[in-house]
N, CA, C and O atoms as CSV, one atom per row, in Angstrom:
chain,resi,resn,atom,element,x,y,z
A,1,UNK,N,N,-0.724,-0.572,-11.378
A,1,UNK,CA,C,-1.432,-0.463,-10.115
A,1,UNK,C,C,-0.947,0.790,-9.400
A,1,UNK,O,O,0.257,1.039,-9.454
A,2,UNK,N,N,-1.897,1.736,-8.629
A,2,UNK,CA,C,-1.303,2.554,-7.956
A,2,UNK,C,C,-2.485,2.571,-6.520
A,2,UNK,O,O,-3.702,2.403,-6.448
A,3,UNK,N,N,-1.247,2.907,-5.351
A,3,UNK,CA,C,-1.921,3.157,-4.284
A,3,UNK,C,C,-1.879,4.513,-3.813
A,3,UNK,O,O,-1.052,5.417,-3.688
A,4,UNK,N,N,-3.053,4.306,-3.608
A,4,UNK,CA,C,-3.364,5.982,-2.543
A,4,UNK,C,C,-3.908,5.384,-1.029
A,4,UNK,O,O,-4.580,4.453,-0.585
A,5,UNK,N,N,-3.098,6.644,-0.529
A,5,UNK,CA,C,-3.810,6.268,1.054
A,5,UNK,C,C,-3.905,8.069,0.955
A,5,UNK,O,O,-3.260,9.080,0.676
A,6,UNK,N,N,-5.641,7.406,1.556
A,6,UNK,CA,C,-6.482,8.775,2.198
A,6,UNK,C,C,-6.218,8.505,3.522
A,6,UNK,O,O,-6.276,7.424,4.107
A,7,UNK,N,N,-5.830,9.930,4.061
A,7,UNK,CA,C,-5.330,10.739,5.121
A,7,UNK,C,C,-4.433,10.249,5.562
A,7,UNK,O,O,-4.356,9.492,6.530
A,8,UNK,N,N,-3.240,10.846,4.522
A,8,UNK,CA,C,-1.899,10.658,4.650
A,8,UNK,C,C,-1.175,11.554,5.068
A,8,UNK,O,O,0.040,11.445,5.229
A,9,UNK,N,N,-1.974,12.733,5.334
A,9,UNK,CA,C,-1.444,13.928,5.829
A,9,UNK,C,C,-1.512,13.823,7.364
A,9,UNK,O,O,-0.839,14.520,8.124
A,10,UNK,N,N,-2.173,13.116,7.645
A,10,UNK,CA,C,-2.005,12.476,9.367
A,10,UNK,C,C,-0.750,11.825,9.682
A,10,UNK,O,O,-0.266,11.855,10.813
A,11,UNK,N,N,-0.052,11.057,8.394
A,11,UNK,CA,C,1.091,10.043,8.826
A,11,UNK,C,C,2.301,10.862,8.742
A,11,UNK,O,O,2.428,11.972,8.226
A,12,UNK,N,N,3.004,10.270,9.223
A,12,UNK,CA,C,4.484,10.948,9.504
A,12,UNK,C,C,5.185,10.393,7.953
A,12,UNK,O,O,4.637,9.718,7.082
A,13,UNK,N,N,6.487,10.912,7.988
A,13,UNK,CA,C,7.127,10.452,6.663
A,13,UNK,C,C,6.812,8.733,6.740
A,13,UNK,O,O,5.800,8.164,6.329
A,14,UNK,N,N,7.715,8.271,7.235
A,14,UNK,CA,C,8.086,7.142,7.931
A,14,UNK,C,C,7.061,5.850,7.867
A,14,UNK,O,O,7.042,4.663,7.542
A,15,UNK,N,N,6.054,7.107,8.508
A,15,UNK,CA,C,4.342,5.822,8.629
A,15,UNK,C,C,4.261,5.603,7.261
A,15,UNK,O,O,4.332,4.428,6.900
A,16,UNK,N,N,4.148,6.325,6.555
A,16,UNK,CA,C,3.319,6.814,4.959
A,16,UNK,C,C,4.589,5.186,4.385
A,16,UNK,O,O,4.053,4.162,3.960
A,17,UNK,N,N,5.946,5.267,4.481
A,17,UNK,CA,C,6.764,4.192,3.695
A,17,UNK,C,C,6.255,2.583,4.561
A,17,UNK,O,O,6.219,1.456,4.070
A,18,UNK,N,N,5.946,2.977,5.838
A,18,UNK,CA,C,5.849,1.586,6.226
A,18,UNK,C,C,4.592,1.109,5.409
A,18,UNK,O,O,4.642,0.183,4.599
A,19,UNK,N,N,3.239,1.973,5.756
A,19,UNK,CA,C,1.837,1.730,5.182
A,19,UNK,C,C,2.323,1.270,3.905
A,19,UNK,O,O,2.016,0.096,3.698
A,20,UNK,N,N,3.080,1.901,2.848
A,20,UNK,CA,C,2.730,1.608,1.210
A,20,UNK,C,C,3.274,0.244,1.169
A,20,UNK,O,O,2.698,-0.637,0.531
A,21,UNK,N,N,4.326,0.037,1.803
A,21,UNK,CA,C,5.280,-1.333,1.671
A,21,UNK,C,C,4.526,-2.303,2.299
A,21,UNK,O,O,4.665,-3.400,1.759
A,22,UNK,N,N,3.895,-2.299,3.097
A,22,UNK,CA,C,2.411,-3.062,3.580
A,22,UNK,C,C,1.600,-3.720,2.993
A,22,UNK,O,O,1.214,-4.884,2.889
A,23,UNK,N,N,1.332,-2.328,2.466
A,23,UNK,CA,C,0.112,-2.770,1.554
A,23,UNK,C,C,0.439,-3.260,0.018
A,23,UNK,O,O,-0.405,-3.570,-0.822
A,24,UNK,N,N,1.913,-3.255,-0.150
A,24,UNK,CA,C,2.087,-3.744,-1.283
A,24,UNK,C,C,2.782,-5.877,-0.781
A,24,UNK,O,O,3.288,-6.720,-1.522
A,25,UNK,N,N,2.513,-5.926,0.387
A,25,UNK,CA,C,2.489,-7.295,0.520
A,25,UNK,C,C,4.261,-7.460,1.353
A,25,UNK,O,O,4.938,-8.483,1.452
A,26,UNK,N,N,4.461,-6.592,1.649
A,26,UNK,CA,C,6.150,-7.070,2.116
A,26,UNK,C,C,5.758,-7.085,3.847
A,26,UNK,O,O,4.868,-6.511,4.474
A,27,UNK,N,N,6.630,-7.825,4.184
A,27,UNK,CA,C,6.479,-8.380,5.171
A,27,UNK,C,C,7.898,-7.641,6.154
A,27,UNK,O,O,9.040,-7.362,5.789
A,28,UNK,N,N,7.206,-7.495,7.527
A,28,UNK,CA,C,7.885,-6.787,8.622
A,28,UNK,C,C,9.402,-6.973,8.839
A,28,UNK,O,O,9.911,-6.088,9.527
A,29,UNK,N,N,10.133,-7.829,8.446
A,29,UNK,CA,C,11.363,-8.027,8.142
A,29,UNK,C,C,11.597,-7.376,6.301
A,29,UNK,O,O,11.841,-6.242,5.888
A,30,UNK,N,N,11.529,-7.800,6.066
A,30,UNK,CA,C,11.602,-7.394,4.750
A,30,UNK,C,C,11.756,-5.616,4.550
A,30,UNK,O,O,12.736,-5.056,4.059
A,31,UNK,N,N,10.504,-4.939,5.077
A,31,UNK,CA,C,10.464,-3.994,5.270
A,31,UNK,C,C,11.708,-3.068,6.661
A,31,UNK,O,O,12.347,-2.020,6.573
A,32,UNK,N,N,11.596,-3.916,7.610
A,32,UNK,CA,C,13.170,-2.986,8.230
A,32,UNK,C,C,14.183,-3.282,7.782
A,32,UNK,O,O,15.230,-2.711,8.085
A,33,UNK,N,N,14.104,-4.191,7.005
A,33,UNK,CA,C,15.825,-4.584,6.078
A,33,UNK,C,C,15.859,-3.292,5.093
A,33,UNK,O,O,16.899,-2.634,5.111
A,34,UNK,N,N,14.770,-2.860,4.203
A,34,UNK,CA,C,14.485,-1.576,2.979
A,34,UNK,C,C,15.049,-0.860,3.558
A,34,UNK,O,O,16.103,-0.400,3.118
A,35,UNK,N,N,14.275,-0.313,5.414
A,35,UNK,CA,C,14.081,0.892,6.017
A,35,UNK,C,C,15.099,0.814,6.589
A,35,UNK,O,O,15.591,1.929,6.419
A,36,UNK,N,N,15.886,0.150,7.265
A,36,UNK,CA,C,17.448,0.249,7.722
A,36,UNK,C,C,17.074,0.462,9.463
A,36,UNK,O,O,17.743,1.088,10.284
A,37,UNK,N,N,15.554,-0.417,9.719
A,37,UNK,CA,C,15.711,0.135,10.777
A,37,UNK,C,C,15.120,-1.269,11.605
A,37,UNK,O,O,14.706,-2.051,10.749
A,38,UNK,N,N,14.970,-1.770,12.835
A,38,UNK,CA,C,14.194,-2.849,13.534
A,38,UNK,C,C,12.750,-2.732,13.078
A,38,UNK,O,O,11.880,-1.961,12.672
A,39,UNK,N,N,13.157,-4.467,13.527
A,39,UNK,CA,C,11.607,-5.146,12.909
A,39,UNK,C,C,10.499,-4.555,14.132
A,39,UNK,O,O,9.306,-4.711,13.871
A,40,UNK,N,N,10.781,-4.027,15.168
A,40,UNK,CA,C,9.902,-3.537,16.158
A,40,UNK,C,C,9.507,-2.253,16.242
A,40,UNK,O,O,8.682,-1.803,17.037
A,41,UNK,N,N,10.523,-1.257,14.830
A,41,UNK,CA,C,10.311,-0.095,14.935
A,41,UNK,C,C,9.323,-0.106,13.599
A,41,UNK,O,O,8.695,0.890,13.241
A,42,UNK,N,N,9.290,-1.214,13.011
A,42,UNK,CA,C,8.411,-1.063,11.848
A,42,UNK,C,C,7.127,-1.361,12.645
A,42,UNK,O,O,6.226,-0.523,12.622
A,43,UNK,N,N,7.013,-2.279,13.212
A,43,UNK,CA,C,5.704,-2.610,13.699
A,43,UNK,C,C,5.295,-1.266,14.815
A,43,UNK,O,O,4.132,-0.931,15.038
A,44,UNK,N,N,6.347,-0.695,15.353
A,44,UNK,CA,C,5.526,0.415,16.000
A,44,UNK,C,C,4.809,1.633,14.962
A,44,UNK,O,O,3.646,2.000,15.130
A,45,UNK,N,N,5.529,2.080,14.083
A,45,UNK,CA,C,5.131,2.846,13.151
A,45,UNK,C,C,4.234,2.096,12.205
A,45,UNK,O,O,3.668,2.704,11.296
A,46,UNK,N,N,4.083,0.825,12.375
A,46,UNK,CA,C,2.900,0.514,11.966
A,46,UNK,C,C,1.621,0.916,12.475
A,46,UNK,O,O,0.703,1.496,11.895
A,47,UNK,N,N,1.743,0.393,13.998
A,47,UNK,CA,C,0.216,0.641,14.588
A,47,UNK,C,C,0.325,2.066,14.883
A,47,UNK,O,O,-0.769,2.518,15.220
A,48,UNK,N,N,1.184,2.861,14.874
A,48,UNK,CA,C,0.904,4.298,15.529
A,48,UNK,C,C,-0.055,4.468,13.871
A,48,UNK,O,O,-1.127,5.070,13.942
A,49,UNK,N,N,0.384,3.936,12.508
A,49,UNK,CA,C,-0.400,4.444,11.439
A,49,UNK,C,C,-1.776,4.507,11.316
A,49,UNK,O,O,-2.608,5.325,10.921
A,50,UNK,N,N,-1.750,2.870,11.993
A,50,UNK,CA,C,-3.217,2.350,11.720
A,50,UNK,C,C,-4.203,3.141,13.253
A,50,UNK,O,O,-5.422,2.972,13.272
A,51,UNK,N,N,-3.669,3.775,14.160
A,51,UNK,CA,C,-4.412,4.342,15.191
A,51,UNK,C,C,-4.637,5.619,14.767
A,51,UNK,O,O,-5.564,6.166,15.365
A,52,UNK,N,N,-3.945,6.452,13.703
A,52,UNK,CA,C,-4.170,7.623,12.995
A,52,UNK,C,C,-5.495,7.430,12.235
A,52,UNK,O,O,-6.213,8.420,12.097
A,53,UNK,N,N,-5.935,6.092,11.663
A,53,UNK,CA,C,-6.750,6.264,10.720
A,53,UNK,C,C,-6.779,7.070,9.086
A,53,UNK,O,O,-7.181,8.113,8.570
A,54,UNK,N,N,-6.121,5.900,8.751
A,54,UNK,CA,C,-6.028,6.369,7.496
A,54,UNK,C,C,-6.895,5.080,6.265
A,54,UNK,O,O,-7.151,3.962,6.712
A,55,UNK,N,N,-7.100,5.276,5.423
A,55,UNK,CA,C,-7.487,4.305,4.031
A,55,UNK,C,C,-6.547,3.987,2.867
A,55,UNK,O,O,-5.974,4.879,2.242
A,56,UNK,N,N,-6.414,2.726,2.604
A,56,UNK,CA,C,-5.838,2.580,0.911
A,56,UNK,C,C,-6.694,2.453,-0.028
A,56,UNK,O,O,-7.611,1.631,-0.032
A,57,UNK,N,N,-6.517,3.039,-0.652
A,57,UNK,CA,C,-7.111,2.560,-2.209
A,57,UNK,C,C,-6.137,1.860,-2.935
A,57,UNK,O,O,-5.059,2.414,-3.150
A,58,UNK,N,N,-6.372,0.631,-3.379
A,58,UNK,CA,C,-5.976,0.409,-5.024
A,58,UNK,C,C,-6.484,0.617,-6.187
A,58,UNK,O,O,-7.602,0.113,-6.296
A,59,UNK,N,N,-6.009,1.308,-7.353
A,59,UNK,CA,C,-6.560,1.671,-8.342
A,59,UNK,C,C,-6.438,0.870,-9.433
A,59,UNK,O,O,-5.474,1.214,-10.117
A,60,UNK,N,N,-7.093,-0.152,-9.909
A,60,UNK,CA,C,-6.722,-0.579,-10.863
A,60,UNK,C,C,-7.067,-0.592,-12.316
A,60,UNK,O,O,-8.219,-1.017,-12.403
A,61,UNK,N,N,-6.631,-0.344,-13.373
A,61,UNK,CA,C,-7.186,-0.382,-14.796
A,61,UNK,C,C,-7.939,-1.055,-15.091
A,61,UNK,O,O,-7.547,-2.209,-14.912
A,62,UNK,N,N,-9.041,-1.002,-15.541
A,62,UNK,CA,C,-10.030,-1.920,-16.465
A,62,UNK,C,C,-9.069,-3.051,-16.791
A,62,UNK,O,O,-8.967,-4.235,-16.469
A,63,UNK,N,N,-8.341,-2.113,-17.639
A,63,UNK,CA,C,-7.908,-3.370,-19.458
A,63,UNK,C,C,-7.266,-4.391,-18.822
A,63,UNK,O,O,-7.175,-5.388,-19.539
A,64,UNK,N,N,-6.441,-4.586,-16.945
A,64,UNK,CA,C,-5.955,-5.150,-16.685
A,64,UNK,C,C,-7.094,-6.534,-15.724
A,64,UNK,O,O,-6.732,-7.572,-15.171
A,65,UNK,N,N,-8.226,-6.049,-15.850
A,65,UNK,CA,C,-8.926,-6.650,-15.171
A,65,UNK,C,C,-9.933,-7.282,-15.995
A,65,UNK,O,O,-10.770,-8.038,-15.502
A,66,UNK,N,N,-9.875,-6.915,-17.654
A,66,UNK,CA,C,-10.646,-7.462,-18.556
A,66,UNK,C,C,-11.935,-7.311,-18.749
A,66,UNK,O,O,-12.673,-7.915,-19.527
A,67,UNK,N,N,-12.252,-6.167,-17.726
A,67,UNK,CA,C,-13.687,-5.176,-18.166
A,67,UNK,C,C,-14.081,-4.683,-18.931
A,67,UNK,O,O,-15.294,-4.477,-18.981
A,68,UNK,N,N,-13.054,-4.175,-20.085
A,68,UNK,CA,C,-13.349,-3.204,-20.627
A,68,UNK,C,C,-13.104,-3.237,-22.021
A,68,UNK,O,O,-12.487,-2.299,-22.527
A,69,UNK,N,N,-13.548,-4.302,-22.802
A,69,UNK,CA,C,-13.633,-4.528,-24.196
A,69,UNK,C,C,-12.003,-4.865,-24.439
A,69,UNK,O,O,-11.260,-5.152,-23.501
A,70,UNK,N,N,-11.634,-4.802,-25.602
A,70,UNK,CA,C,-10.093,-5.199,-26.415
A,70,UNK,C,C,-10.399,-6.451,-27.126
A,70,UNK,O,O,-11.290,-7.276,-27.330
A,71,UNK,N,N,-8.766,-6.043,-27.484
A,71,UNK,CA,C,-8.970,-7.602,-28.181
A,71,UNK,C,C,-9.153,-8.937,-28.221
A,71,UNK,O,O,-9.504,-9.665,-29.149
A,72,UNK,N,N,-8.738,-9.282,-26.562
A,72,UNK,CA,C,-9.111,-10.063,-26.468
A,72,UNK,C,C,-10.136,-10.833,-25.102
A,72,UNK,O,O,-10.235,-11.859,-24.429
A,73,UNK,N,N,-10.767,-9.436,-25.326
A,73,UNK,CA,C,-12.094,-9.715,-24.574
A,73,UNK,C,C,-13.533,-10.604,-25.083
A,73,UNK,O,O,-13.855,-10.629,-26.271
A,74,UNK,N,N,-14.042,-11.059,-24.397
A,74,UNK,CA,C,-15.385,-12.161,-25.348
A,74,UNK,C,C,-16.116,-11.899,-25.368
A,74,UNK,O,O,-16.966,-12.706,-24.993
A,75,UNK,N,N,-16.612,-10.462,-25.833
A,75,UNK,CA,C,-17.946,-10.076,-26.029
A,75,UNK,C,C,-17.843,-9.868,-27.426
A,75,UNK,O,O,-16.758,-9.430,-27.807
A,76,UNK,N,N,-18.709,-10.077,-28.276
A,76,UNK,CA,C,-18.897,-9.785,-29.314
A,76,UNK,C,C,-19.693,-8.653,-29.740
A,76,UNK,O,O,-19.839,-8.418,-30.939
């Protein structure tokens, strides 16, 4: 799996680690425990991210989603 966030060049270092850790499902404690910093400074650099306007993408592989033929796909 890989994430991209479009217009990341808007976010600060900081925003860009809170956003990915976000969006990979970790939760606001969790994440200032990583970041070494308060659970209130994550949530501020949260919303300052999300008022920048930015997008994630997840990218995910076919073969992992079973679209795309193999072996043990059921199309004949």
């Amino acid at each position: 799996m890989k994430i991209e966030i479009r217009g990341a060049e808007k976010l600060s270092f900081r925003e860009k680690q809170v956003v990915a850790l976000k969006e990979m499902g970790k939760g606001t404690d969790e994440i200032a425990k990583t970041l070494k910093v308060s659970a209130s400074t994550v949530a501020t650099l949260y919303n300052r991210a999300r008022s920048k306007g930015y997008e994630v993408v997840i990218v995910l592989p076919g073969d992992i989603l079973g679209v795309f033929g193999g072996e043990d796909s059921d199309e004949e």
